[in-house]
C-alpha positions as CSV (number, residue, x, y, z in Angstrom):
1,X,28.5,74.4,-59.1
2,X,25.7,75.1,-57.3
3,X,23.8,79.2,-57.1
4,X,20.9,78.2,-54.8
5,X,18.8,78.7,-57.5
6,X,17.5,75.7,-58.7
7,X,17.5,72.1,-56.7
8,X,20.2,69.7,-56.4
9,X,20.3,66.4,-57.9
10,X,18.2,63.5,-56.2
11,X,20.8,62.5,-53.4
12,X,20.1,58.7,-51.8
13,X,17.2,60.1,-49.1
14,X,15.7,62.2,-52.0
15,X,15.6,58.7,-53.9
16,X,13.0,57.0,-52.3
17,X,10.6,59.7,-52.6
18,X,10.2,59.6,-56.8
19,X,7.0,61.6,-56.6
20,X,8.1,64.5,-55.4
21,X,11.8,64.8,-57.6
22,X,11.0,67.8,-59.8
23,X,11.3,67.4,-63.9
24,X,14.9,68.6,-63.5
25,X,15.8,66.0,-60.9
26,X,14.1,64.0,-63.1
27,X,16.1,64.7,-66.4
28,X,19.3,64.8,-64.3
29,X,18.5,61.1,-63.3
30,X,18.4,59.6,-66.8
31,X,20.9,61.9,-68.5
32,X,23.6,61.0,-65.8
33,X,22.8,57.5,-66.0
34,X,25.5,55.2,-68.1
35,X,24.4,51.4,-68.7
36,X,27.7,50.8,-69.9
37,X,29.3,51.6,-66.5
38,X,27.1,50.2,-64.3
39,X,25.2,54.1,-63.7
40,X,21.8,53.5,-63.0
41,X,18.8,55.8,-63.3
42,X,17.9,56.0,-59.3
43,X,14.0,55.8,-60.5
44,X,13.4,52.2,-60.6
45,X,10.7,52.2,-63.6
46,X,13.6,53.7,-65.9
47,X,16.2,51.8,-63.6
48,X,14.3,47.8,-65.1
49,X,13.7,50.2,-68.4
50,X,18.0,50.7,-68.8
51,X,18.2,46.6,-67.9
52,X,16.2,45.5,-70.0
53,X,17.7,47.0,-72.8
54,X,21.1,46.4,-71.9
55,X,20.4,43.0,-71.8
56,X,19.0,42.5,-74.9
57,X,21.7,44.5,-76.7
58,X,24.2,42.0,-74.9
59,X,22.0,39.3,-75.6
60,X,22.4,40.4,-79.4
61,X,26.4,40.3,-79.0
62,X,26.2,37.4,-77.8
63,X,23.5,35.3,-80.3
64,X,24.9,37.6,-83.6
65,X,28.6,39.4,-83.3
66,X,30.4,36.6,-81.0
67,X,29.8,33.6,-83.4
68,X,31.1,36.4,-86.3
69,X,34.5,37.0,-84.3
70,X,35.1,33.7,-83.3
71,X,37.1,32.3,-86.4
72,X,38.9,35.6,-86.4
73,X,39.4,35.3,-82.5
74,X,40.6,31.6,-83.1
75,X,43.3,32.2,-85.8
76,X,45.0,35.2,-84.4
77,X,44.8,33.4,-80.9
78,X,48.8,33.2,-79.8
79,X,48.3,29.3,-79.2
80,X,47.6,28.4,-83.2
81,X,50.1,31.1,-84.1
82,X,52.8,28.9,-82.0
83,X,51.9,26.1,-83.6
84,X,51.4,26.9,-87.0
85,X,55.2,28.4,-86.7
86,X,56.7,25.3,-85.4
């Protein structure tokens, strides 16, 4: 809810112009950002910053918690479970 006190959040025609945003704009754009959801900061140095990150963190999954699950994955799949009961 807006007073008319203090400036609204960078809309898309306010985005091009980063310079100008003020600190709050500028706080607003990374707090209300969300990797996980696909929310990007609208500044494009924190925008590559938020990437990068995510992609090493999935990168991570991948290389260190998938090959941990897989056995797990593999015996409770519903295929073995069908076959070890017949």
């Amino acid at each position: 809810m807006e007073d008319g006190s203090c400036p609204s959040p960078a809309t898309p025609s306010q985005a091009e112009d980063y310079q100008s945003w003020t600190l709050k704009q500028k706080l607003e754009d990374l707090i209300n950002c969300d990797a996980i959801h696909g929310v990007m900061p609208k500044n494009p140095k924190y925008k590559a910053y938020f990437e990068e990150k995510f992609e090493e963190k999935l990168s991570k999954y991948v290389r260190v918690v998938l090959p941990k699950l897989r056995p797990a994955i593999q015996k409770d799949s519903v295929k073995q479970f069908y076959q070890a009961s017949n």
